[in-house]
C-alpha positions, 0 to 999 in steps of 0.5 A, spaced: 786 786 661 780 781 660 774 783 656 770 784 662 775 789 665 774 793 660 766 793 659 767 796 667 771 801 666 768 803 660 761 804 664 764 808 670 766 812 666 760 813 662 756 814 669 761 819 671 759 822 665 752 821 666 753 823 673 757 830 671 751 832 666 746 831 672 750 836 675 751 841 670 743 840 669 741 842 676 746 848 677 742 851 670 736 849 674 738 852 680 741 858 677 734 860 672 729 859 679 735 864 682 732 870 677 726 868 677 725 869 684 729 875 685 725 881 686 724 886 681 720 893 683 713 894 679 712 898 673 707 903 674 701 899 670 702 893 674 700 897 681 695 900 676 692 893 674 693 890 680 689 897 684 683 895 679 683 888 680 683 889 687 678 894 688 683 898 693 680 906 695 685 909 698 692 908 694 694 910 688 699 908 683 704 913 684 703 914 691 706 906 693 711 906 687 714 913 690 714 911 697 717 905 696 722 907 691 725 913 695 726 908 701 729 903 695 723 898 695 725 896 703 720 894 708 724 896 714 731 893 714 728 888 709 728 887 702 721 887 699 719 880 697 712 881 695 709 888 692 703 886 692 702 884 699 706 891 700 700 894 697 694 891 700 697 894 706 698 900 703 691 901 701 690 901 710 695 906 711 690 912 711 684 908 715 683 910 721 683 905 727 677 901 730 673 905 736 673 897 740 681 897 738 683 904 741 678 903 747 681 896 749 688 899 749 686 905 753 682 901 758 676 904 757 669 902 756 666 904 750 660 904 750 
């Protein structure tokens, strides 16, 4: 075998190697973006902060956190992605709907 052969032979199959090591990076990277994206429900002083942030009024730490954990923290049939958004909706929850709202969808004039 001549000396180039064997120079191109050594270099596939250091890029195979390179190749495979690139491989293995992005399954590591893949699998570390998994766990982070993966829900995970609220500790108590995360809905507490989060309320105080916020400014919400109506909700309490414990009343979101014991409603969404008797239904397992699903919205509906779905998995809960994003429990602060949950929460800014659960702050609605006890709010009456507007007079114009109710109106438009009886029919009636309000006046």
């Amino acid at each position: 075998m001549s000396a180039k052969k064997r120079q191109h032979r050594c270099s596939s199959v250091e890029s195979g190697v390179t190749t495979n090591k690139s491989k293995e990076s992005k399954v590591k990277e893949r699998k570390v973006k998994n766990d982070t994206g993966r829900f995970r429900p609220p500790t108590h002083q995360d809905v507490v902060e989060q309320i105080k942030l916020k400014s919400y009024q109506n909700i309490t730490a414990e009343r979101f956190i014991n409603f969404y954990g008797s239904k397992g923290w699903f919205i509906g049939k779905n998995k809960m992605a994003n429990w602060k958004l949950a929460l800014a909706r659960a702050d609605k929850w006890d709010q009456p709907a507007k007079p114009e709202k109710i109106s438009s969808q009886l029919g009636i004039g309000y006046e």
